[in-house]
MIFI-756147 format. One record per residue (C-alpha): residue number from 1; x, z, y. Coordinates in steps of 0.2 Angstrom, whole numbers, plus 2048, in hexadecimal, padded with zeros to 3 digits. Last residue first. Example, Ala and Ser with C-alpha at 12.3 -4.5 7.8 and 13.67 -1.06 7.14 Angstrom:
+-----+-----+-----+-----+
|  nr |  xx |  zz |  yy |
+-----+-----+-----+-----+
|   2 | 844 | 824 | 7FB |
|   1 | 83E | 827 | 7EA |
+-----+-----+-----+-----+
This chain:
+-----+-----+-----+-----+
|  nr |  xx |  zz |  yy |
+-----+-----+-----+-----+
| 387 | 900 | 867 | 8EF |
| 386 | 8F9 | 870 | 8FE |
| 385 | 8E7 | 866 | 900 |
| 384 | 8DF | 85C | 911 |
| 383 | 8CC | 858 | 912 |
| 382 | 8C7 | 847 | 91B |
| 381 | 8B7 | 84C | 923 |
| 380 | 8A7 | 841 | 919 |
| 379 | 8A0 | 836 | 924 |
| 378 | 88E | 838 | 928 |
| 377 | 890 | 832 | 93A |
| 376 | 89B | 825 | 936 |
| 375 | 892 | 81E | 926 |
| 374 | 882 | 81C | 933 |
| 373 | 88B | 811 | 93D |
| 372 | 88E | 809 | 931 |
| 371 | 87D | 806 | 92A |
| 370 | 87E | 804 | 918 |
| 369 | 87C | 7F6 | 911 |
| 368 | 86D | 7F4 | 900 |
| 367 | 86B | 7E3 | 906 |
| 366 | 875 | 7DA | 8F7 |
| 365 | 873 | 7E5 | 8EB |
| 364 | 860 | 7E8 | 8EB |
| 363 | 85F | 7D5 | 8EC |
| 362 | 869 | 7D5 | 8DA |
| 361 | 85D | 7E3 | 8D5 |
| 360 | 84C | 7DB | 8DA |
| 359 | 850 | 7CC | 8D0 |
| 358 | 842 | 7BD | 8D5 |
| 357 | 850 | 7B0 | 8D5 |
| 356 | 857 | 7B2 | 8C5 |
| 355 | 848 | 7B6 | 8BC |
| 354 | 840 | 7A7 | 8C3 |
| 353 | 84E | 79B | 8BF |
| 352 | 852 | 7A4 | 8AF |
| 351 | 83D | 7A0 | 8A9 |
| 350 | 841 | 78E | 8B0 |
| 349 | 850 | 78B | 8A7 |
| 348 | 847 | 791 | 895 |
| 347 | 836 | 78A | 899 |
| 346 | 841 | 777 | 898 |
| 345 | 84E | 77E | 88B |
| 344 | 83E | 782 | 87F |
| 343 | 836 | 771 | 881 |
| 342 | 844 | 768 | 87D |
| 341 | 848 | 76F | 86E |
| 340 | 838 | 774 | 867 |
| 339 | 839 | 783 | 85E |
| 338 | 837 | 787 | 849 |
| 337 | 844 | 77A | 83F |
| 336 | 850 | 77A | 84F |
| 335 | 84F | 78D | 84E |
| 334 | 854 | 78F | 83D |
| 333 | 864 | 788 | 83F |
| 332 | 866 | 790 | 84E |
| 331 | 865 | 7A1 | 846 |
| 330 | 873 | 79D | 838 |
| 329 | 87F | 797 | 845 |
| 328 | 88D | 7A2 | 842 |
| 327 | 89E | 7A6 | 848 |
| 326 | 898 | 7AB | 85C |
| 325 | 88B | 7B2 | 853 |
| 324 | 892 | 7C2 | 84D |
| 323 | 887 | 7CE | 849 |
| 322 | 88D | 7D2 | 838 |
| 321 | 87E | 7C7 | 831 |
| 320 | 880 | 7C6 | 81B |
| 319 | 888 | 7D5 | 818 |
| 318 | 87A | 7DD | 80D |
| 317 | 877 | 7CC | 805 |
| 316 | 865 | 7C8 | 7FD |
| 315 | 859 | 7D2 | 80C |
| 314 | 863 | 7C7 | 819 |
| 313 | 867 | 7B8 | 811 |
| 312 | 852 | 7B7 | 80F |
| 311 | 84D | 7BB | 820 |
| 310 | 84A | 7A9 | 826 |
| 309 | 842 | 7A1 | 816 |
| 308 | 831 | 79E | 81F |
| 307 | 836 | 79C | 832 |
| 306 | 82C | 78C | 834 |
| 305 | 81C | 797 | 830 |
| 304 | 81F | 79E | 841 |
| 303 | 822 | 791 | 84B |
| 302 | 82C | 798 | 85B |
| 301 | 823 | 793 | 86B |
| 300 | 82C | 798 | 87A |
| 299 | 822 | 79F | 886 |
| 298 | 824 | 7A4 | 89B |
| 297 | 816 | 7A7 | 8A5 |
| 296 | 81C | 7B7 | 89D |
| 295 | 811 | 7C8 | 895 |
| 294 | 802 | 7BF | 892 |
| 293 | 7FD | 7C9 | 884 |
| 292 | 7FA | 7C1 | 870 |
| 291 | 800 | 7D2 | 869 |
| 290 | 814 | 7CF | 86F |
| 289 | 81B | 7CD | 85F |
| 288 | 80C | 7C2 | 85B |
| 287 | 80C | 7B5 | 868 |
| 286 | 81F | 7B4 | 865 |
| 285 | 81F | 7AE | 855 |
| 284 | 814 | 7A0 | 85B |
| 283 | 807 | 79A | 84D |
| 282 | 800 | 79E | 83C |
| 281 | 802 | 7B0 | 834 |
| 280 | 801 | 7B6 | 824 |
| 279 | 804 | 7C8 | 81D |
| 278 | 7F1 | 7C9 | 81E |
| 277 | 7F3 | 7DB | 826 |
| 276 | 801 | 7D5 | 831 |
| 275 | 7F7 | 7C8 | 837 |
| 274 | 7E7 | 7D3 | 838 |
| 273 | 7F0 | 7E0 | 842 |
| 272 | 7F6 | 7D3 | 84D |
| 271 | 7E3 | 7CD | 851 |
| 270 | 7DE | 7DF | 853 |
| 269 | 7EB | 7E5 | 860 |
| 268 | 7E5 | 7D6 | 86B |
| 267 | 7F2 | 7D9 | 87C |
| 266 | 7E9 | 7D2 | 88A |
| 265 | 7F2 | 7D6 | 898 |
| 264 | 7EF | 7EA | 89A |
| 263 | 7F0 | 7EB | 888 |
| 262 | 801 | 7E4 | 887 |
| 261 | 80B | 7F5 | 88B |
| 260 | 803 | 7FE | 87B |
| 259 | 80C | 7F0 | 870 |
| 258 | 817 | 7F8 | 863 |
| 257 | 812 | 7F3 | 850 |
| 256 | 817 | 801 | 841 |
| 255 | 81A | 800 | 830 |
| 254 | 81A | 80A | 822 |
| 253 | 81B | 806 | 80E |
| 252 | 82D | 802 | 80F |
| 251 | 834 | 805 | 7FD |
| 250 | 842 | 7F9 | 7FE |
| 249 | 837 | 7EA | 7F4 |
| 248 | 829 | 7EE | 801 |
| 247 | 836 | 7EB | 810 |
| 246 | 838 | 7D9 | 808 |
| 245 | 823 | 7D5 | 807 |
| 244 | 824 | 7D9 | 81A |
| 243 | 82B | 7C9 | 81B |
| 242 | 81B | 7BF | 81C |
| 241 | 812 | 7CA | 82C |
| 240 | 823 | 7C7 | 835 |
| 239 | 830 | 7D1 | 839 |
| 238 | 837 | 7D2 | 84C |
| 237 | 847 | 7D9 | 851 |
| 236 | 84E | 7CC | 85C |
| 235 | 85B | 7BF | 857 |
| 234 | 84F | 7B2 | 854 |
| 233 | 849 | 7AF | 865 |
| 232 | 85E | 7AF | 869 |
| 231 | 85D | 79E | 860 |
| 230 | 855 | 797 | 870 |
| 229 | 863 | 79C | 87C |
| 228 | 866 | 7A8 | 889 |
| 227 | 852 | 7A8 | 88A |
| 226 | 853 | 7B7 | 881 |
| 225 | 860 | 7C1 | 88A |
| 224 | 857 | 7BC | 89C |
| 223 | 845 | 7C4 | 895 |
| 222 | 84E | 7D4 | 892 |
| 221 | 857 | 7D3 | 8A3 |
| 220 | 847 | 7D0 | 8AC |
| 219 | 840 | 7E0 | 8A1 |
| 218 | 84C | 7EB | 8A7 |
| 217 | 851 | 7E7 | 8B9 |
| 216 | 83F | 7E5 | 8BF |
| 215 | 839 | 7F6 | 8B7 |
| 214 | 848 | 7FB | 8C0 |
| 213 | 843 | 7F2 | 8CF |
| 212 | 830 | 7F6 | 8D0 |
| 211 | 833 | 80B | 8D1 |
| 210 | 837 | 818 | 8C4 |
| 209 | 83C | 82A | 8CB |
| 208 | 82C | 833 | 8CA |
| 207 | 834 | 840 | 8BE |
| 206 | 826 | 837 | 8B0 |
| 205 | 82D | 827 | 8B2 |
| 204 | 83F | 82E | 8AE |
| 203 | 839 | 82C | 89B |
| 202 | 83A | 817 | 8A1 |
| 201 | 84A | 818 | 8A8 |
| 200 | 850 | 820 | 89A |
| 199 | 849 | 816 | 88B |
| 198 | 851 | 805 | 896 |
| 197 | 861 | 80D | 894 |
| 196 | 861 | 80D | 884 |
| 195 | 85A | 7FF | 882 |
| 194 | 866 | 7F4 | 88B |
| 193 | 875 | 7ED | 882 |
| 192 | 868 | 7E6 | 877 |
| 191 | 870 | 7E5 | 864 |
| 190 | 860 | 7DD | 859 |
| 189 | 859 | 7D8 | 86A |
| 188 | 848 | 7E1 | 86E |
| 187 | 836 | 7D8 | 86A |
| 186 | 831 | 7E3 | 85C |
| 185 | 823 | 7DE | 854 |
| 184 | 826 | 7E8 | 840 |
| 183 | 82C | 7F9 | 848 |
| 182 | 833 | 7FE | 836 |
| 181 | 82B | 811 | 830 |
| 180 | 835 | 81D | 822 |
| 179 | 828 | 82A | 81A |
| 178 | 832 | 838 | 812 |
| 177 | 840 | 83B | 804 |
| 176 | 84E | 837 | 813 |
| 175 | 85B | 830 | 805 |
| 174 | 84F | 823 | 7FA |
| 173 | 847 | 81D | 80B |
| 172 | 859 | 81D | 815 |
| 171 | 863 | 813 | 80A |
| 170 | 856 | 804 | 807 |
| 169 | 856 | 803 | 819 |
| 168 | 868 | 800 | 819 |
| 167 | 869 | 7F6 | 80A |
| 166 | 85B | 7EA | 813 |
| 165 | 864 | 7EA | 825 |
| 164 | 85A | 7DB | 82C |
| 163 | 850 | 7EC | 836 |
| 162 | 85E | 7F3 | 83A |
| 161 | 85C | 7F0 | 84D |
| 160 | 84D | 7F6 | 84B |
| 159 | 853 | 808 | 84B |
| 158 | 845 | 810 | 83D |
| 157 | 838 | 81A | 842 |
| 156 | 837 | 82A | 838 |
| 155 | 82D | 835 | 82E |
| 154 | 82A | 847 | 827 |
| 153 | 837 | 84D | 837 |
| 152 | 83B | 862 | 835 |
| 151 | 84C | 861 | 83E |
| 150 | 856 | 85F | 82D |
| 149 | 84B | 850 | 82A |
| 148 | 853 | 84A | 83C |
| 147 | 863 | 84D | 834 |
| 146 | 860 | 845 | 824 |
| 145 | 85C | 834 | 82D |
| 144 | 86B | 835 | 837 |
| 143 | 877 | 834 | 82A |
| 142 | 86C | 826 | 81F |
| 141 | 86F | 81B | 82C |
| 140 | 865 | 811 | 838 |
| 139 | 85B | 820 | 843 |
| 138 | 85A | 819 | 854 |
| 137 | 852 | 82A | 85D |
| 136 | 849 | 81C | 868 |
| 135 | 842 | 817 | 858 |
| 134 | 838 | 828 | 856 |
| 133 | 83B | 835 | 84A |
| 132 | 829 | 83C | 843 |
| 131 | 824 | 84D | 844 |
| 130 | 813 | 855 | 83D |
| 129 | 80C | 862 | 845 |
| 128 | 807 | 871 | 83C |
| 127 | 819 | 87A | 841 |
| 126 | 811 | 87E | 853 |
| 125 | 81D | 883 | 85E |
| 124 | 82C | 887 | 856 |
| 123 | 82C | 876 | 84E |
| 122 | 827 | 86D | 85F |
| 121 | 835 | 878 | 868 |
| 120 | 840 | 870 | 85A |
| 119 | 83C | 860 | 85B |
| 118 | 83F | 860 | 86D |
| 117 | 84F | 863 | 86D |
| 116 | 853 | 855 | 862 |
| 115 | 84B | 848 | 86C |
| 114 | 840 | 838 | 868 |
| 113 | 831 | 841 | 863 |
| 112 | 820 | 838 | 859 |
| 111 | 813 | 846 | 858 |
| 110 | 806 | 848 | 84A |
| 109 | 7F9 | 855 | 849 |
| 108 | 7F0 | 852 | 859 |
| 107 | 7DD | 857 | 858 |
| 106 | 7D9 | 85B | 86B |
| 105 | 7DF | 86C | 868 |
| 104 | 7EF | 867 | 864 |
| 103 | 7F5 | 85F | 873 |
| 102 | 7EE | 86E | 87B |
| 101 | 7F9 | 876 | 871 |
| 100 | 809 | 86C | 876 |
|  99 | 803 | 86A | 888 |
|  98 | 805 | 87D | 889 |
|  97 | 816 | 87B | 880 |
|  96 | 81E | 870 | 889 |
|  95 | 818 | 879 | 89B |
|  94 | 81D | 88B | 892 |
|  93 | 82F | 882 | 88E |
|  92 | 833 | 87A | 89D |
|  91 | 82F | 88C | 8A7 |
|  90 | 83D | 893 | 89C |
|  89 | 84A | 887 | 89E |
|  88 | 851 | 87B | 88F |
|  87 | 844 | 873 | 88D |
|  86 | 841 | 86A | 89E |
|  85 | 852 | 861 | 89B |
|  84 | 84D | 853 | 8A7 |
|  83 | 83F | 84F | 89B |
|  82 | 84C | 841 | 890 |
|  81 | 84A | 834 | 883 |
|  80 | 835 | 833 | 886 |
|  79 | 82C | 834 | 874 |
|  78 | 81C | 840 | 876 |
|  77 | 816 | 831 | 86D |
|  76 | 805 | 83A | 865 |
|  75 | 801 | 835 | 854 |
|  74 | 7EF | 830 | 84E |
|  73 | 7E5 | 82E | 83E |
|  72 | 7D7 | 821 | 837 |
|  71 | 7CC | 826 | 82A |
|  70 | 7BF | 81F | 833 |
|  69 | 7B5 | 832 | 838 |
|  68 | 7C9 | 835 | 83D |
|  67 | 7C8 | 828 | 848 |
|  66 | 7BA | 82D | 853 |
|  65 | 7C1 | 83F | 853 |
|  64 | 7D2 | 839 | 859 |
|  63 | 7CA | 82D | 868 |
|  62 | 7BE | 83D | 86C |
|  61 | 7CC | 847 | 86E |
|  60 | 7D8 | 83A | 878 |
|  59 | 7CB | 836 | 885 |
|  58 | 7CA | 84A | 888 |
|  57 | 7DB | 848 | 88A |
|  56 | 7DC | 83A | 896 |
|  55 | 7E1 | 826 | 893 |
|  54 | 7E4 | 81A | 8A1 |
|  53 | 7E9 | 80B | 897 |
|  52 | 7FC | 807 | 897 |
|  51 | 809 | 800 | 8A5 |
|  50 | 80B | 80B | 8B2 |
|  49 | 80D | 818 | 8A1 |
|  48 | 81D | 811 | 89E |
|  47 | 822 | 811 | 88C |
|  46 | 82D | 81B | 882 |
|  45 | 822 | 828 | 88B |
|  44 | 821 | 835 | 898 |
|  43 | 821 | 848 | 899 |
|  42 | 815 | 84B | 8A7 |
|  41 | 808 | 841 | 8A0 |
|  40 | 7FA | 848 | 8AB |
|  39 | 7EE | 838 | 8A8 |
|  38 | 7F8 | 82D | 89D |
|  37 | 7F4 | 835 | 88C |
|  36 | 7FD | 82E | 87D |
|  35 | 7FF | 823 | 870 |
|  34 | 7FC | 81E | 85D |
|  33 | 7F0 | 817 | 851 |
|  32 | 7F0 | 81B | 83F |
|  31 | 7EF | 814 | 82E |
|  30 | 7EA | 804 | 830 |
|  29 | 7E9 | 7FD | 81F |
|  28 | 7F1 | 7F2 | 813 |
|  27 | 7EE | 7F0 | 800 |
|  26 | 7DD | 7EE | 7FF |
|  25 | 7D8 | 7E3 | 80F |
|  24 | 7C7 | 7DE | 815 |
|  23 | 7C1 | 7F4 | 813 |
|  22 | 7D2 | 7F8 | 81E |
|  21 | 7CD | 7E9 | 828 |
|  20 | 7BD | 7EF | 82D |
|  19 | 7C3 | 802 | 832 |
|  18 | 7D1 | 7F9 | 83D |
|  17 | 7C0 | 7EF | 845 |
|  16 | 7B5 | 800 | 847 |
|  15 | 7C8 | 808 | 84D |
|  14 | 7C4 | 7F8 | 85C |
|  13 | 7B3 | 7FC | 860 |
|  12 | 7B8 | 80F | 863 |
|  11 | 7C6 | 80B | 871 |
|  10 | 7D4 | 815 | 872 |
|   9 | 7E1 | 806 | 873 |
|   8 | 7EB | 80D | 867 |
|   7 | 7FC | 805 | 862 |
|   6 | 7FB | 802 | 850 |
|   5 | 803 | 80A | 842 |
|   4 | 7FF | 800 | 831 |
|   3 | 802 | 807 | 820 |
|   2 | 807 | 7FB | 80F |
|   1 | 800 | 800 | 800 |
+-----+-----+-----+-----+
């Protein structure tokens, strides 16, 4: 049985759909739905809360019991990768664990964290919830795995940059002896120099220091790294609804689709559960990694059925990709059978045109001068020391 995590958009009519395809399909099912509150989320996200539904608690009680009555459960993302070291002063403590309990008392059994310290003010909390490792933690080796199992995790979120490592994987669910989890429609870089830092700035959302040009920064750059080159399309993290037959063979029975951000553009979480469902899917690549939103006036489309055969050196030869594409072509090969040449380099100088020209950063830098005038009066006096 393979288990489905989707991003909830806390709609009723839409668990009435999940609960239809759990009846249409025998051995796949949505499991659970995931999220969190945006009205007096003072803790943040591993996504920005600018750009999700608006979602309260008493929202969030009713959405629980409703799914529950569908067999349907839900976990929390309390997932930012830093609170400003709230939890290690006294006051940041009371205010976690107030929203802990409350957290709870709206039917919250399941939490998704990101940092270690947090874990363990979870677990000294409340030991009834439930804690799963998330991404951002980026377990991919068997080391890190028993470590967070040390910390009290049932489950965790696997690194997707791992996800073409098959021995790896394998490694970790016969080690950690709990529910392992691949992000199956992950749009990231395999090895983006970024994400780290991307994770910050977006748990910094909640200390009110986010603004338009670092959300600029970050996901024009992503966009940039992609359109480098048409095989770099291939080089991202995604798994399609056809391969999912190889995590099976490694025992992964869990699998979880990101997408909360897409909602607020026409993100369909239904359609791309029924894809993944069916195992099958018929059309652009990208549509369905990015839940048929419009994210970009910018698309490359990237046949998926012309991929068939893609993953099979990976899951076949543990040291089949070493990352080193300036010695192979393995990836373009595949991406002149599945994207249109001409097409692509077309939308892929316009999209770096636009992203070039509309930068905020690079305009931040070039006007960001400070008054000299100004420097004088504020200078710094020189200060003298007795060597």
């Amino acid at each position: 049985m393979k288990h489905f995590s989707i991003p909830a958009d806390f709609k009723k009519e839409t668990i009435d759909k999940y609960d239809e395809l759990n009846k249409k399909y025998k051995n796949s099912r949505v499991s659970e739905t995931y999220g969190c509150v945006t009205t007096g989320n003072v803790f943040g996200s591993g996504r920005l809360v600018r750009q999700m539904l608006k979602t309260g608690l008493d929202d969030l009680q009713e959405y629980i019991e409703y799914s529950r009555e569908k067999g349907i459960d839900y976990n929390y993302t309390l997932n930012p990768s830093y609170i400003a070291n709230k939890e290690f002063t006294r006051e940041g403590v009371i205010e976690i664990k107030k929203f802990l309990n409350r957290l709870y008392e709206v039917g919250v059994r399941c939490l998704t964290v990101s940092i270690p310290s947090l874990m363990e003010l979870v677990r000294e909390t409340n030991p009834d919830f439930k804690i799963r490792v998330s991404t951002i933690c980026r377990v991919n080796n068997v080391s890190k795995a028993m470590f967070y199992k040390s910390l009290g995790a049932s489950q965790i979120v696997l690194d997707e940059s791992i996800n073409r490592k098959f021995s790896t994987i394998k490694d970790i669910r016969e080690a950690f002896d709990g529910r392992v989890e691949i992000l199956a429609n992950q749009l990231c870089d395999l090895n983006c120099i970024y994400r780290m830092f991307h994770y910050n700035m977006i748990s910094s959302e909640a200390l009110g220091t986010v603004n338009d040009v670092c959300v600029n920064f970050f996901e024009h750059r992503c966009v940039l790294q992609q359109f480098k080159d048409r095989s770099n399309l291939l080089k991202l993290s995604w798994i399609r609804p056809e391969d999912l037959k190889h995590y099976s063979d490694v025992g992964i029975e869990y699998f979880k689709l990101q997408g909360r951000h897409t909602y607020t553009q026409g993100g369909d979480p239904v359609k791309t559960a029924e894809c993944y469902l069916s195992e099958s899917f018929d059309g652009n690549l990208m549509d369905l990694i990015t839940m048929f939103a419009k994210l970009t006036s910018f698309s490359i489309y990237v046949d998926n059925k012309k991929l068939d055969g893609f993953l099979e050196p990976f899951y076949k030869n543990k040291n089949f990709c070493d990352f080193n594409c300036v010695k192979c072509d393995y990836c373009e090969t595949f991406a002149r059978k599945s994207i249109d040449y001409g097409k692509a380099q077309e939308t892929m100088s316009l999209a770096r045109e636009f992203y070039n020209e509309f930068d905020q950063y690079k305009k931040l830098l070039h006007t960001a001068v400070e008054d000299p005038g100004k420097n004088r009066e504020t200078a710094v006096p020189e200060i003298e020391f007795d060597l």
